[in-house]
C-alpha positions as CSV (number, residue, x, y, z in Angstrom):
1,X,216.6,57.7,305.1
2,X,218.2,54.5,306.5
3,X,220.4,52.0,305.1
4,X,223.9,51.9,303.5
5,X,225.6,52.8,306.7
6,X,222.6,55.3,307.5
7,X,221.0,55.0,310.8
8,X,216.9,56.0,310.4
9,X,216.8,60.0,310.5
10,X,217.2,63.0,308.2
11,X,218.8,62.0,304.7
12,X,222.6,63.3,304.5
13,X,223.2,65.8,301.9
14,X,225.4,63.6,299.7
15,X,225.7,59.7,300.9
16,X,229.3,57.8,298.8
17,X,228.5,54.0,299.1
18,X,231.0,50.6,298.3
19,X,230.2,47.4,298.4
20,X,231.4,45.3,301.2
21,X,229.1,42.4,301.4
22,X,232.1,40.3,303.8
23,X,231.2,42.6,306.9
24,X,227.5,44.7,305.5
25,X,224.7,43.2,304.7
26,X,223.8,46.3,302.8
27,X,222.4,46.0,299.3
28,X,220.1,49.2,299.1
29,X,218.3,51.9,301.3
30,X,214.9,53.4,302.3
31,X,214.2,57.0,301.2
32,X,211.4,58.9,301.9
33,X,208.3,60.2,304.7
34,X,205.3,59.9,306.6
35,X,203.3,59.1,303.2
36,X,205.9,58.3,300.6
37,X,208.7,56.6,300.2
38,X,210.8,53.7,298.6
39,X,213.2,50.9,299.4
40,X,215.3,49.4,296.9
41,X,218.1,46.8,296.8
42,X,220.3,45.7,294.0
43,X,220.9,42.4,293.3
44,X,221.4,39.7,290.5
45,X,220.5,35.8,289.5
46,X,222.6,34.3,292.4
47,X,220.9,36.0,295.7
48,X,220.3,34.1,298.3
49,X,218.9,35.3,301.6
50,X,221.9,35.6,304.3
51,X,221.8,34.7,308.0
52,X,220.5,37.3,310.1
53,X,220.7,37.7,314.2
54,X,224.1,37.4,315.1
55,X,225.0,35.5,312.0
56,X,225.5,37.6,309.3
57,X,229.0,37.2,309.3
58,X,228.7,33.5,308.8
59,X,226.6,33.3,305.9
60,X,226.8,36.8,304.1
61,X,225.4,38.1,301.0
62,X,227.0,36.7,297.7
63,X,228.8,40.1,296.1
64,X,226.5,40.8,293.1
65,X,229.3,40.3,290.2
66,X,227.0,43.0,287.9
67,X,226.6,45.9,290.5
68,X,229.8,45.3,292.7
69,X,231.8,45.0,289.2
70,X,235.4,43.7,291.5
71,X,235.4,47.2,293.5
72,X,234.5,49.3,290.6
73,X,230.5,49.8,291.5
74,X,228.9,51.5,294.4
75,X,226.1,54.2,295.2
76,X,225.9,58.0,295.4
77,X,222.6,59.5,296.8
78,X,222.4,63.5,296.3
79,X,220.0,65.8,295.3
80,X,219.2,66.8,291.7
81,X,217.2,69.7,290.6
82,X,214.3,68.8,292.7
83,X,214.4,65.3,292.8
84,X,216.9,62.9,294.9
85,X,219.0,60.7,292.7
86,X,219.8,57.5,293.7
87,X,222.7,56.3,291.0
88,X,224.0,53.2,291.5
89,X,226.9,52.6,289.3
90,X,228.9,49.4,287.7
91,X,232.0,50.9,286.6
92,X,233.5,49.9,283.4
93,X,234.2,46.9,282.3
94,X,235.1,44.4,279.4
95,X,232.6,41.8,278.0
96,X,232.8,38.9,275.8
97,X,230.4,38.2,273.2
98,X,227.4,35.4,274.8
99,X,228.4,36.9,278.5
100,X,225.3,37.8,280.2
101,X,224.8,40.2,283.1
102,X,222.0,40.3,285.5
103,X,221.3,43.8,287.3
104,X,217.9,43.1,289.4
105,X,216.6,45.0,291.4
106,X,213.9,45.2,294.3
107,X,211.8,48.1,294.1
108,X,208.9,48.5,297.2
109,X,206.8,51.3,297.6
110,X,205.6,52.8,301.2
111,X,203.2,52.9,303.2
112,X,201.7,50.0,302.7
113,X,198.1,50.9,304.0
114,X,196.7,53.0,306.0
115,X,197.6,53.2,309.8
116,X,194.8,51.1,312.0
117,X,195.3,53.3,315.2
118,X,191.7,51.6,316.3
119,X,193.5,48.4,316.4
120,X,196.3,50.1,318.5
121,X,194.1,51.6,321.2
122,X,192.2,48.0,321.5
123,X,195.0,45.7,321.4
124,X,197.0,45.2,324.5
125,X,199.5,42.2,324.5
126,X,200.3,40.5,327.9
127,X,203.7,38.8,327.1
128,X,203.7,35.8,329.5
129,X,202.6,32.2,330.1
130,X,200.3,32.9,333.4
131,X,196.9,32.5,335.1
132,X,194.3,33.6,332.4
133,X,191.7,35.5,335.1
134,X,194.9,37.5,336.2
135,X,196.0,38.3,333.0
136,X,192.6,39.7,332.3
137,X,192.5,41.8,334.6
138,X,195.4,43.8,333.8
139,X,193.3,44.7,330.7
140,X,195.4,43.3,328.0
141,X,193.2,41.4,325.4
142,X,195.9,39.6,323.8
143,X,198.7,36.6,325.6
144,X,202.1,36.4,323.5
145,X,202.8,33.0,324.5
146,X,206.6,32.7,324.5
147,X,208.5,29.5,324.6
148,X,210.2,28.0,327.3
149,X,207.3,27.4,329.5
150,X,204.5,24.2,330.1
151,X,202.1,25.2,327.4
152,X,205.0,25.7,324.1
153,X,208.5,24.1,326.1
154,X,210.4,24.0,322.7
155,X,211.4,26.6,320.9
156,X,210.2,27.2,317.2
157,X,208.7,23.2,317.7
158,X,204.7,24.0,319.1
159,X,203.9,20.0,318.2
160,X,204.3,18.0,320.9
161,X,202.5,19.6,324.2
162,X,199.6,20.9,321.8
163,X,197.1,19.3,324.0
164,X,198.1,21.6,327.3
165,X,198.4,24.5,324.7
166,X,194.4,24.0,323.0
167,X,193.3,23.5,326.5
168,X,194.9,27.3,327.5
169,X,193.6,28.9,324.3
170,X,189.8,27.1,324.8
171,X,189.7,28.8,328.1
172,X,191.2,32.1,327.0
173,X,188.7,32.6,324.6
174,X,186.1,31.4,326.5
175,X,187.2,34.7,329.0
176,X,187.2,36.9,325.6
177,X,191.2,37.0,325.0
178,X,193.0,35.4,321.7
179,X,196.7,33.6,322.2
180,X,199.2,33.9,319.8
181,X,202.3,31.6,320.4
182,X,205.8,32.1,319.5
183,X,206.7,30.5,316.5
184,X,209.1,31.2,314.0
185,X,212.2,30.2,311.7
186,X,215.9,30.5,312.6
187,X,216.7,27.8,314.6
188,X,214.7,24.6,315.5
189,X,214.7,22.9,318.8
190,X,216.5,19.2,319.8
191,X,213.1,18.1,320.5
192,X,212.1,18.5,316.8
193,X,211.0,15.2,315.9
194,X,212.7,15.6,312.8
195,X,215.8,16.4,313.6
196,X,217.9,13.7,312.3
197,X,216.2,13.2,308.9
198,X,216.4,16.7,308.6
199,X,220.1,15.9,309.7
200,X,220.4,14.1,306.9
201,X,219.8,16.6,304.4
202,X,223.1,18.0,304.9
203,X,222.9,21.8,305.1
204,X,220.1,22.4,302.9
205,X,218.0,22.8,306.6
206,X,221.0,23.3,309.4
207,X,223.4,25.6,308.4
208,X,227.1,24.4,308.7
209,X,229.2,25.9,311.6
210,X,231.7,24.9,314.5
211,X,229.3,22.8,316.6
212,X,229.5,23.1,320.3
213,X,226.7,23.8,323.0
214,X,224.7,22.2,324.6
215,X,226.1,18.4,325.6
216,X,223.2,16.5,324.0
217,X,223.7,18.3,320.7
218,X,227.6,17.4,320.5
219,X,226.7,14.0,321.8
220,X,224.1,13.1,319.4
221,X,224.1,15.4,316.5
222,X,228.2,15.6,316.8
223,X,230.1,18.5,314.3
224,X,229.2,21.5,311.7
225,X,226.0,22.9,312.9
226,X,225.7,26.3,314.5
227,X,224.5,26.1,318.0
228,X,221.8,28.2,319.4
229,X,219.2,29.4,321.7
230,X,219.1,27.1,325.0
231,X,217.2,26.9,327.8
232,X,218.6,25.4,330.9
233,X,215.3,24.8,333.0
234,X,214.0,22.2,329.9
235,X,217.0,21.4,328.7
236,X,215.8,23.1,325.3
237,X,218.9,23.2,322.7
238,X,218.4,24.6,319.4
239,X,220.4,24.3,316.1
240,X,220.5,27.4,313.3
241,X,218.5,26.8,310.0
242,X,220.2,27.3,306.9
243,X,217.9,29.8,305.8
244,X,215.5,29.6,302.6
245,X,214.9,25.9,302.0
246,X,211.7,23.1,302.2
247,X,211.4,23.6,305.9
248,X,209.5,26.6,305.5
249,X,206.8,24.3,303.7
250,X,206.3,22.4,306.9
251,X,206.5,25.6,308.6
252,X,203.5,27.0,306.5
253,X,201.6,23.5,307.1
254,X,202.4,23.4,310.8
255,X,201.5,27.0,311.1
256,X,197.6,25.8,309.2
257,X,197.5,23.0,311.7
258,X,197.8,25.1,314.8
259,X,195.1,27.4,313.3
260,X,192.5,24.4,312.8
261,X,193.2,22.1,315.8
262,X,194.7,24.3,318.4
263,X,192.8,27.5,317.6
264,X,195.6,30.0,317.7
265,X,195.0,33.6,316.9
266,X,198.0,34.4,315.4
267,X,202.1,34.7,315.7
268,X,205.0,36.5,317.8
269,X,208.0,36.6,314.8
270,X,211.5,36.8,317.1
271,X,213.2,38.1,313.9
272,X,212.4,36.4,310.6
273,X,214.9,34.1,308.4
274,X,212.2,33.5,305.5
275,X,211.3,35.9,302.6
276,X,208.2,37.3,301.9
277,X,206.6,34.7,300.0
278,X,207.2,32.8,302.9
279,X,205.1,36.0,305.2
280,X,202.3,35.8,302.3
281,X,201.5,32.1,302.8
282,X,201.9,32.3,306.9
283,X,199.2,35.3,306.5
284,X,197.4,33.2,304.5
285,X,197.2,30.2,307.0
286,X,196.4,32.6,309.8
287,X,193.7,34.8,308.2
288,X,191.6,31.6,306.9
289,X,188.1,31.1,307.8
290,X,188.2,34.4,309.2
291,X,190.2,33.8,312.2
292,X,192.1,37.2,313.4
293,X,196.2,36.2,312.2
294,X,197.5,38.8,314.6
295,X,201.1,38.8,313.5
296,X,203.6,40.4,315.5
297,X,207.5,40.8,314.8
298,X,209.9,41.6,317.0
299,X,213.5,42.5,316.4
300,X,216.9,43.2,318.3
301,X,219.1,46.0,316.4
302,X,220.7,44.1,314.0
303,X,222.9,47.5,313.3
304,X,225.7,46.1,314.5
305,X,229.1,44.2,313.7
306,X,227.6,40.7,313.5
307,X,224.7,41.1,312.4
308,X,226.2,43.3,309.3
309,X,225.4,47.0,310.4
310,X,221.8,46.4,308.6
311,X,218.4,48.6,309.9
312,X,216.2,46.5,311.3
313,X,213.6,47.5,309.5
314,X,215.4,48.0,306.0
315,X,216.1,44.4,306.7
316,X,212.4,43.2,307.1
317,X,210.5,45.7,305.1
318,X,208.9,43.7,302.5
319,X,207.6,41.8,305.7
320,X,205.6,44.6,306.5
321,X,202.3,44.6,304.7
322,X,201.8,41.6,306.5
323,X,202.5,42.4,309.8
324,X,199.7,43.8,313.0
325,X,202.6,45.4,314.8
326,X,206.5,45.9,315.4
327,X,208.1,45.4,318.8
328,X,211.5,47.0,317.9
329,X,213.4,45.7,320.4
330,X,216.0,44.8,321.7
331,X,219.7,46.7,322.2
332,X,217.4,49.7,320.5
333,X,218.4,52.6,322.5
334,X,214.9,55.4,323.5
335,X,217.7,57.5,325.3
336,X,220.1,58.8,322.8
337,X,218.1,58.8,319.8
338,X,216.3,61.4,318.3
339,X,213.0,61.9,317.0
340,X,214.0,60.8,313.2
341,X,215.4,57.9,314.7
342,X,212.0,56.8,316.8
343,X,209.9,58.1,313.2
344,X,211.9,55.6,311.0
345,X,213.4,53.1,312.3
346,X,210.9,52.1,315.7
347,X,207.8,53.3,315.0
348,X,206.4,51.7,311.9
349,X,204.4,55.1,311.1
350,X,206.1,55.8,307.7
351,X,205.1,52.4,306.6
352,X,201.7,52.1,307.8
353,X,202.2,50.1,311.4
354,X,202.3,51.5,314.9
355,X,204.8,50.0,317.3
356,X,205.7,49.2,320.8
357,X,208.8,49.6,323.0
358,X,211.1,47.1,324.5
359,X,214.7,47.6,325.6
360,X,214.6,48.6,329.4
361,X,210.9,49.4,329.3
362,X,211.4,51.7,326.5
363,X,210.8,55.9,327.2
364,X,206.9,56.4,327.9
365,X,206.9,59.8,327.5
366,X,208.5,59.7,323.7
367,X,206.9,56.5,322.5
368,X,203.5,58.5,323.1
369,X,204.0,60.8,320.5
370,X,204.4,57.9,318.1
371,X,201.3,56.1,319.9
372,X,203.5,53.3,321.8
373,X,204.0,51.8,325.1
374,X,205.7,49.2,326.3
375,X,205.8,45.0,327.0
376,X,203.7,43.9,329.6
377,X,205.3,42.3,332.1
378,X,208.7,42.1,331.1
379,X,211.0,44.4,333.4
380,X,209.8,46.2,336.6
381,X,209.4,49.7,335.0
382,X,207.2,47.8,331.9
383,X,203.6,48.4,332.9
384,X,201.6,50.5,330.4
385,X,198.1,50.1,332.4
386,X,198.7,54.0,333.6
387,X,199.1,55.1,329.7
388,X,195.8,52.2,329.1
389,X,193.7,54.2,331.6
390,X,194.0,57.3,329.8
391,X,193.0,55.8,326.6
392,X,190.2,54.3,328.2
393,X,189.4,57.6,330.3
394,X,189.4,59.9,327.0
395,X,188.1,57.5,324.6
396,X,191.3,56.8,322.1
397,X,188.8,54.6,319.5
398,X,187.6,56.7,316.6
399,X,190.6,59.9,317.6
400,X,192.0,61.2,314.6
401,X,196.3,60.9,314.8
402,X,198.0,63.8,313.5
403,X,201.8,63.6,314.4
404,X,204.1,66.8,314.5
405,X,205.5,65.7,311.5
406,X,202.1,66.7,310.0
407,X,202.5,70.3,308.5
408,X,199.4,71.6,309.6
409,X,198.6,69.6,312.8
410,X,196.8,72.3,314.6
411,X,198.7,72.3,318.0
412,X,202.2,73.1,317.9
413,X,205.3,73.5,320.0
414,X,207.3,76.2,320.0
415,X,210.7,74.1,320.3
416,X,211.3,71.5,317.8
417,X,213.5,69.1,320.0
418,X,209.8,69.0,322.2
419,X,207.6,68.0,319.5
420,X,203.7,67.3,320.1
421,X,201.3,64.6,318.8
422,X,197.8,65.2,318.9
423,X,195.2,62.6,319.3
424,X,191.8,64.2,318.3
425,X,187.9,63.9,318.2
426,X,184.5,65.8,318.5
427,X,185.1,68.3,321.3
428,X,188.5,67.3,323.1
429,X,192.1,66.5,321.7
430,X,194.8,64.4,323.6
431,X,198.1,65.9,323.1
432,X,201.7,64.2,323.6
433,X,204.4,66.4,324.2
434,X,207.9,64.6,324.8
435,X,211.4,66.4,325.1
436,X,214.8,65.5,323.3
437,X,216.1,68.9,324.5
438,X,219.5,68.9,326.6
439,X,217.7,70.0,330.0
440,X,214.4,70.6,331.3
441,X,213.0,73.2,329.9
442,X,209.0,74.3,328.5
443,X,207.6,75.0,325.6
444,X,204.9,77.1,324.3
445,X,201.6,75.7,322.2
446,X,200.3,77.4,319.4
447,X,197.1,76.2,319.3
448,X,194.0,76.1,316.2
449,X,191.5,76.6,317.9
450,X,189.4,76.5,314.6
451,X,191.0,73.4,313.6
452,X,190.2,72.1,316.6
453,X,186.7,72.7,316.9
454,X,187.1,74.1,319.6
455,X,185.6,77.3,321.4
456,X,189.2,78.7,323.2
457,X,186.6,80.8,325.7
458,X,185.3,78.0,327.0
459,X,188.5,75.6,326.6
460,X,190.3,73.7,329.8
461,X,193.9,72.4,329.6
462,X,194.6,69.5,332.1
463,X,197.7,67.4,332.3
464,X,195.9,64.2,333.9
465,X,197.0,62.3,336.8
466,X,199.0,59.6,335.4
467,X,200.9,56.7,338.0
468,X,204.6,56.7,337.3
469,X,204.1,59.2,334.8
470,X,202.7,62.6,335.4
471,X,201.3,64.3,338.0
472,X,197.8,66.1,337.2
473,X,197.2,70.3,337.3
474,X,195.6,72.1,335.0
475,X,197.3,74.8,332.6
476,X,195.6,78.2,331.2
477,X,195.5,78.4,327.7
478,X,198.7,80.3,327.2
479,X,200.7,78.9,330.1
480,X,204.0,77.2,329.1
481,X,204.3,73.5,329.6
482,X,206.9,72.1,331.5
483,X,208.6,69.4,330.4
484,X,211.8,67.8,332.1
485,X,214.3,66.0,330.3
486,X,213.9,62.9,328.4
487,X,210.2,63.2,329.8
488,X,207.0,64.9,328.3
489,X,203.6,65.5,329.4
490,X,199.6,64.2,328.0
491,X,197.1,67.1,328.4
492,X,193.8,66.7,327.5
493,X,192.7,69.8,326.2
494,X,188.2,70.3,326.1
């Protein structure tokens, strides 16, 4: 479970929920596994999406006046018989004759399709503006352009240097890679040349605030705005939108002009302020004529005071279907969290995505159980080329996925806080081992050999040699593994 003041891991036995939408932005909860599960949120006729990203608090939910009934309603979660009740409760109360109540509800069933670990293997995201021959030699396939650099200087605002930008993404895909650029809604660059019509709309597209930041914007666009991102090097100053409102049609119209005149091959979402209609029509744009609409979403931890103690991705899941893969993110902590946590609320697996790692180059070892590495080049430790080699050395496209969460995955560990992931296909198995144990310690695998395919006479176990990662011996077949704290081991096993 996650949400309702649940980080992602196992569901607590009974869970006693109040409404308190001044400082949550908590309306519902996921429930559920690897291949079933369901998000809901209660709401009525007067929703409107809040601000997310540090800005919750701001521009919170509007208390649903049928579910939150004053304090009166709330939500118990517990089990019954077999089943696990959700009962969300109203209280009582007194109505007149001709008052109406309205108790929606969002209901959204996982996964959403079927996990494209193919796409995983073959996808390898270089997340910098730089020298195209360079970059493809790393081996990535894919350039996240960010902004703040020649090519896209102004943030969320791709229009004006389009010319530099086609003339990068010509020559990309003339070398076999696809860009996708940085691009999304929450706040709007200075540069915008709409800002002051837009200005003029009041706060239907700038949300109202205290002002402040950079000099140009209290010069020239004066009082209540919030002020945003900035970057010092091109003087780059952007203002918060408001939220749901008719920029998000020229957002969907920009988003088709990019793909027809500049050629871009899809998105990098820094967090998302638009619903999922919104997401539907952006896919739509992308996918058309059959060019590839990679999207991408990131997301910093929005569990937190300002940002409403909300999951990240109980906040974005009906984003989801639409999405290539999750980069979650930033202030997400690989250390301290266990297992569950990584499954639920990093991962993407329960919902049909794989993911990739972020915060301080993420943990190598435990994001390989859940088939992730990390952002290329973003801090010094960030360089998943070792973890690349091995896919390329084994042959990861066509491998079968079967996560220790899987009942009947046919290699096992013998200690449950060093689970094992197996990656499998005719005549050898790649198997991730990663430790959440206290110490260093090893484990024992108990192994199907039949399951497998496998003939255990004639069976080798070798831990490859892997740069800044492992270093390569081989293993008999009832050895114990070794694995140190917070690490874990790949062993090919043929």
């Amino acid at each position: 479970m996650m949400g309702l003041n649940q980080k992602g891991g196992v569901r607590p036995e009974k869970i006693d929920w109040k409404w308190d939408v001044k400082n949550k932005n908590q309306d519902g909860a996921w429930i559920g596994d690897v291949n079933a599960g369901v998000q809901f949120n209660l709401r009525d006729e007067n929703y409107v999406r809040p601000l997310n990203t540090n800005f919750y608090l701001q521009k919170p939910l509007l208390f649903p006046v049928s579910w939150g009934n004053g304090d009166k309603g709330g939500i118990t979660i517990g089990e019954k018989g077999k089943a696990i009740l959700v009962n969300s409760y109203s209280g009582e109360r007194t109505m007149h004759k001709g008052e109406v109540l309205y108790y929606n509800f969002h209901l959204i069933i996982t996964p959403f399709h079927t996990i494209n670990t193919d796409f995983q293997w073959s996808t390898r995201f270089y997340h910098r503006y730089h020298n195209l021959d360079s970059i493809k030699a790393t081996g990535a396939t894919v350039v996240n352009i960010h902004h703040g650099n020649n090519i896209n200087p102004w943030i969320n605002y791709p229009f004006i240097e389009w010319k530099k930008m086609k003339d990068y993404i010509d020559e990309a895909h003339s070398k076999g890679l696809k860009v996708k650029i940085y691009n999304t809604v929450r706040e709007l660059s200075n540069h915008a040349w709409e800002t002051f019509p837009l200005r003029s709309l009041g706060h239907e597209v700038y949300s109202p605030g205290k002002g402040g930041g950079f000099s140009w914007l209290q010069e020239h666009v004066g009082k209540d705005y919030i002020a945003a991102w900035f970057v010092p090097e091109f003087k780059d100053a952007a203002i918060i939108n408001s939220g749901m409102n008719r920029w998000h049609n020229y957002y969907v119209e920009g988003m088709n002009w990019l793909v027809q005149n500049v050629g871009i091959d899809g998105i990098y979402l820094d967090d998302v302020a638009f619903d999922r209609v919104t997401m539907k029509r952006v896919k739509r744009v992308l996918t058309q004529d059959n060019h590839p609409g990679i999207i991408d979403l990131h997301s910093a931890n929005q569990y937190n005071k300002s940002d409403g103690f909300i999951n990240s991705a109980v906040l974005y899941m009906e984003h989801f279907p639409y999405l290539n893969r999750l980069w979650f993110g930033e202030y997400f902590d690989y250390e301290k969290n266990g297992p569950d946590f990584f499954l639920t609320e990093v991962s993407g697996i329960p919902f049909g995505l794989m993911g990739e790692m972020l915060q301080d180059g993420g943990n190598q070892w435990r994001g390989m159980v859940y088939g992730m590495t990390n952002r290329m080049p973003w801090t010094e430790n960030a360089d998943p080329r070792p973890i690349w080699k091995v896919w390329d050395d084994f042959g990861m496209q066509g491998t079968k996925m079967i996560g220790y969460w899987v009942e009947n995955n046919p290699v096992k560990s013998s200690n449950p806080l060093v689970p094992a992931t197996i990656y499998k296909k005719n005549g050898a198995v790649l198997v991730s081992v990663a430790s959440w144990a206290a110490e260093d310690t090893s484990v024992q695998l108990t192994i199907d050999w039949k399951a497998l395919g496998l003939d255990p006479a004639k069976a080798v176990i070798t831990a490859p040699d892997i740069r800044n990662f492992q270093t390569g011996q081989v293993f008999a077949k009832d050895a114990p593994i070794p694995v140190a704290k917070n690490k874990g081991m790949l062993l090919i096993i043929k």
